[in-house]
Steps between C-alpha positions, in 0.01 A plus 500: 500500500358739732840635606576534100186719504564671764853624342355580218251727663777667749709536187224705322462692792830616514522550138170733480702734776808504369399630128203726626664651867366732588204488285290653233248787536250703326315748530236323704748384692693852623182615574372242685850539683450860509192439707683243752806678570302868539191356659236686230216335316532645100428265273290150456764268536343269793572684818651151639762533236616808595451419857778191448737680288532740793587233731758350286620854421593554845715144479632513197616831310267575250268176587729271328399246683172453343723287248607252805153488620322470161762233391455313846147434495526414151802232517378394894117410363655345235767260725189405717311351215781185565361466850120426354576160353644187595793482218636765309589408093816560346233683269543783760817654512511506087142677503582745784824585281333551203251733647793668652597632170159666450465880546205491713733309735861625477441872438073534643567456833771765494266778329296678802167516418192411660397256264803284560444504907184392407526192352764403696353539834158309319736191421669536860117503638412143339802352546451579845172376531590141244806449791186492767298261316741350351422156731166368415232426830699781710413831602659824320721628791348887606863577425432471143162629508653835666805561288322395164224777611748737563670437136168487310411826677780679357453378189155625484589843617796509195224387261135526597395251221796243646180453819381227201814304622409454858142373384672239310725460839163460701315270217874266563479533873106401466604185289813348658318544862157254420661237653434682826143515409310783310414738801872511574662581206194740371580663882912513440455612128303765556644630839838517303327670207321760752895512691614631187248777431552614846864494492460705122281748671769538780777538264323705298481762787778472698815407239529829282787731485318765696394312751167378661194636392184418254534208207680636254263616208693459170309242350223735466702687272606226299129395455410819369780482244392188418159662441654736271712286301192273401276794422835628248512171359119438441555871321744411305335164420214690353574795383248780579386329785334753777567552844189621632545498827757711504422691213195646730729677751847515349492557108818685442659187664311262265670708224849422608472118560332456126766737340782465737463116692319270250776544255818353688278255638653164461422199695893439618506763754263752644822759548486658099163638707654597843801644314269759308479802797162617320374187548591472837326820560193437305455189677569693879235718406270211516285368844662120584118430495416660142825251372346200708148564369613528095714147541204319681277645206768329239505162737118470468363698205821354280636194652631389183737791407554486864608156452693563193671780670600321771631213258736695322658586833553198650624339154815771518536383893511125424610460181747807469472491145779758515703421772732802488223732559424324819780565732656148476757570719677819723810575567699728626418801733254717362252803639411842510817723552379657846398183659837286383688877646286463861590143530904544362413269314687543131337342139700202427490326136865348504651231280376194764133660426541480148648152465183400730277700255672278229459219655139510569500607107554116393171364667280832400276411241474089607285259724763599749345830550167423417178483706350269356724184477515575924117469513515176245743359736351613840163342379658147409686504856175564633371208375709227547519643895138469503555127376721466731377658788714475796387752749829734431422427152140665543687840601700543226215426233330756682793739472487440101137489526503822672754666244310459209183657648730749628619556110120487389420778739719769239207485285305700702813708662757514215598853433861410352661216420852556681645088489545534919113536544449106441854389683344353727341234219896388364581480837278253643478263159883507572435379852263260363784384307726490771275301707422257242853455426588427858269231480306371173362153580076524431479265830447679817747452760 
């Protein structure tokens, strides 16, 4: 059955090409491309990102290619899940057809964003790391330990919160290794855990669209948005609420955010703020370290509208309780009109788009494209591998493991609740599926 398997998967492959070639991009993403091709740093897409599209740019017109790439790790990780067990089930190839017809698999990996590079490279780094210790007693080949590092690297500088996934790698590496003995596998966990800081740190430095030079420094600016959106929300929580921190040196701009901010508040998206140009400028007008002081004064003097604040946001993240506010799905070629003219690259929303569009229409609205059935799922595949337990079984429990703590960190980050931000949790229940599938005897082999 593994060659039925592996049809299926080549089949899906070639099908995810063929309807999205040469892909689908936003505005993120002709930016980001922007940067690549023209080698300048001007937004806060990860510089990495930018970095990449560049180099496919200069392959493929237009960085087409990011499709190919995106759909071969993808399809590849999910073809070497057959080599991690003894037998594969005729379970397989009907599960890996089924999840074929999802969005997040036949249109996802053809949409060029960050967020699906991310999770795709995360599942590439575990299934890297589950084909290494797949064989109980033996070592993890440095092969695997060096291109898994590499992978979960580059996942952590596309999403600085995805670093929780190569703790769960280390926390695997840590457990399938005690059969060496305890100094030895504390010794190869954490060297590969301190491998892939170093190599993030590298990256971070020397793969950016305008070349080498100092870490790039855009999370900075997303934490103090993230500062701002909480202080808005605890606002508009409670009405009247002060800001007294700022208040002290910057009244005028306390005035705008309570007449101007606090009322298009909502906890889907922070942009009905960042949209508002005398909000933008109100908030400017204010030291990072007035904005850091008045949200550590909500943390601690109000934890609990802090807390109820930050509830409401991840709720829309998770849950989408409207999913057509959160960007379900992209297509087409979209972006601002000078950019799209600098890269000759025109706005595309043809018929294929729109019978995609429709497509994705029929599972909108159902556990198909719903968070939470994913993290139901991932945590009952975690379980039964940790019943299990074989050692490649270990890894992929901690990749499920891993993407639920992952999900759990948007309640302290969420600041919209676009459906691509928690990919990377549908993905790797679907792998868990996969790899159950394959194989779903409780024995160990």
């Amino acid at each position: 059955m593994r060659w039925a398997y592996w049809l299926v998967l080549a089949g899906a492959c070639a099908t995810v090409l063929a309807l999205n070639w040469p892909g689908h991009f936003s505005w993120d993403s002709v930016s980001a491309l922007h940067e690549g091709r023209f080698h300048v740093r001007e937004t806060w897409n990860p510089a990495i990102y930018g970095w990449l599209l560049g180099v496919v740019d200069r392959i493929t017109p237009n960085a087409a290619g990011m499709v190919a790439l995106s759909a071969a790790i993808l399809f590849g990780s999910w073809a070497a899940l057959a080599l991690l067990r003894p037998r594969a089930s005729w379970l397989a190839p009907i599960v890996a057809l089924a999840a074929a017809a999802l969005p997040q698999v036949l249109i996802y990996p053809a949409i060029v964003w960050k967020d699906i590079l991310f999770a795709e490279t995360t599942i590439a780094g575990f299934v890297v790391l589950a084909l290494g210790a797949r064989r109980a007693g033996e070592r993890t080949p440095w092969a695997a330990l060096v291109a898994a590092s590499v992978l979960f690297a580059v996942a952590g500088l596309l999403r600085q919160n995805g670093l929780i996934l190569a703790g769960a790698a280390a926390v695997a590496l840590l457990w399938v290794g005690r059969r060496a003995g305890a100094r030895r596998s504390f010794a190869v966990a954490g060297g590969w855990l301190v491998a892939v800081a170093a190599l993030t740190l590298v990256f971070s430095a020397t793969l950016r669209p305008q070349g080498i030079g100092a870490p790039d420094n855009a999370g900075q600016k997303g934490l103090r948005l993230l500062w701002t959106y909480d202080v808005v929300a605890a606002m508009a929580l409670q009405p009247g609420r002060p800001m007294p921190i700022v208040d002290k040196a910057e009244p005028a701009a306390v005035q705008v955010i309570h007449t101007r901010a606090v009322p298009v508040y909502t906890p889907e998206r922070v942009d009905t703020i960042t949209f508002n140009p005398d909000v933008v400028a109100a908030f400017k007008a204010v030291p990072r370290d007035q904005i850091r002081q008045e949200w550590v004064a909500l943390v601690t003097h109000d934890p609990g509208l802090y807390l109820q604040a930050r509830a409401a946001a991840f709720r829309q993240v998770f849950t989408t309780p409207v999913i057509d506010h959160c960007l379900p799905v992209h297509l087409g070629v979209e972006g601002p009109a000078e950019i799209l003219k600098s890269l000759n690259m025109p706005f595309r929303d043809d018929r294929r788009d729109e019978r995609l569009y429709n497509y994705v229409t029929w599972f909108l609205d159902t556990p198909a494209m719903s968070h939470v059935p994913y993290a139901i799922v991932a945590l009952l595949a975690a379980g039964f591998l940790l019943i299990r337990r074989d050692p490649a079984d270990i890894v992929v429990a901690a990749l499920l493991a891993g993407a639920l703590a992952f999900t759990a960190s948007f309640f302290l980050i969420s600041i919209a609740c676009d459906y691509r931000y928690l990919y990377l949790l549908d993905l790797a229940a679907l792998t868990g599926v996969l790899y159950l599938a394959l194989d779903p005897r409780l024995r160990r082999s």
